[in-house]
C-alpha positions in Angstrom: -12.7 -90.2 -133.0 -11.4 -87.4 -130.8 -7.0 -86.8 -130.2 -5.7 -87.6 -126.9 -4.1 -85.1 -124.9 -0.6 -85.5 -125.1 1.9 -85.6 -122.1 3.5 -82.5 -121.5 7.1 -82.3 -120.0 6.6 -78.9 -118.3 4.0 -75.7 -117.3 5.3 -74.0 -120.1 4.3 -76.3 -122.5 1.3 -77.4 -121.1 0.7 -73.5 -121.3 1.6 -73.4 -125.1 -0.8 -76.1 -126.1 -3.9 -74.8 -124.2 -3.4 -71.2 -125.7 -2.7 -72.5 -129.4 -5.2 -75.9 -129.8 -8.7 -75.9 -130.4 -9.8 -78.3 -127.1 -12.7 -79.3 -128.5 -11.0 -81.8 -131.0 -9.7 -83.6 -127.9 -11.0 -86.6 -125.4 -11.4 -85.0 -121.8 -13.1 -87.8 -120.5 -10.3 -88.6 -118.1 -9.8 -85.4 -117.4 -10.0 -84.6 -113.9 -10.1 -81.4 -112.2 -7.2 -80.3 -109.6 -6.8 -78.2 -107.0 -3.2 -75.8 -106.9 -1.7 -74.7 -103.4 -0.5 -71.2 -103.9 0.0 -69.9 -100.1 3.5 -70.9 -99.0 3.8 -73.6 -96.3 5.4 -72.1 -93.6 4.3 -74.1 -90.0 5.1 -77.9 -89.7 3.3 -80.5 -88.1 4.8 -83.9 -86.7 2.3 -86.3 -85.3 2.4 -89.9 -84.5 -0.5 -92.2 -86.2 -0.8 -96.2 -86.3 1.0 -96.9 -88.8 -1.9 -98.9 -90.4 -3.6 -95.3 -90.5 -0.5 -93.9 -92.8 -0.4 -96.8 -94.9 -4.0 -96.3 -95.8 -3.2 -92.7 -96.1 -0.8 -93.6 -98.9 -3.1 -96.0 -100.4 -6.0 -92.9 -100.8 -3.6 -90.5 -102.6 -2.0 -93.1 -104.3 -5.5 -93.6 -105.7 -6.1 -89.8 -106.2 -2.2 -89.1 -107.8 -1.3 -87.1 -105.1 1.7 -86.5 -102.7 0.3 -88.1 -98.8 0.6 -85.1 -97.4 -0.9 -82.9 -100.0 -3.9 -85.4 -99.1 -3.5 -85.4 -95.0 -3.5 -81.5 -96.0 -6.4 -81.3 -97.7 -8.3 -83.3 -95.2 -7.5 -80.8 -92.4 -8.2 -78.2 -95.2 -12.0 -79.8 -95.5 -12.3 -80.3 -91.7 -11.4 -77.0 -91.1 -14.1 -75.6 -94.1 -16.8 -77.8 -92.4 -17.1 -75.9 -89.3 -17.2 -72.4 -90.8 
């Protein structure tokens, strides 16, 4: 039977246990992969929706763990990619 992952408290630790343990003895079944944002948000957007369009909104990242405007940000992100 393979270790679960244990929950780490920081980067730094997270770092410390990928460098030093052997992954392999692990279950990454669950795992799931993630995108980082590294370019600094500098513009800001205020828009009015129906408010049962944000609620759904907050129901999707919810679902997906992340921030609702990380996901209404990666939405224009994949809008944007589609036309190129």
């Amino acid at each position: 039977m393979k270790k679960k992952i244990p929950r780490f408290r920081s980067d730094r630790e997270a770092e410390a246990f990928v460098a030093a343990a052997d992954l392999t003895e692990y279950d990454l079944a669950g795992v799931q992969p993630v995108q980082f944002e590294f370019e600094r948000k500098e513009a800001r957007v205020n828009m009015r929706v129906p408010e049962s369009l944000l609620r759904a909104v907050k129901v999707r990242a919810k679902a997906r763990g992340v921030p609702y405007q990380r996901f209404i940000r990666e939405a224009l992100e994949r809008a944007v990619a589609a036309r190129r």
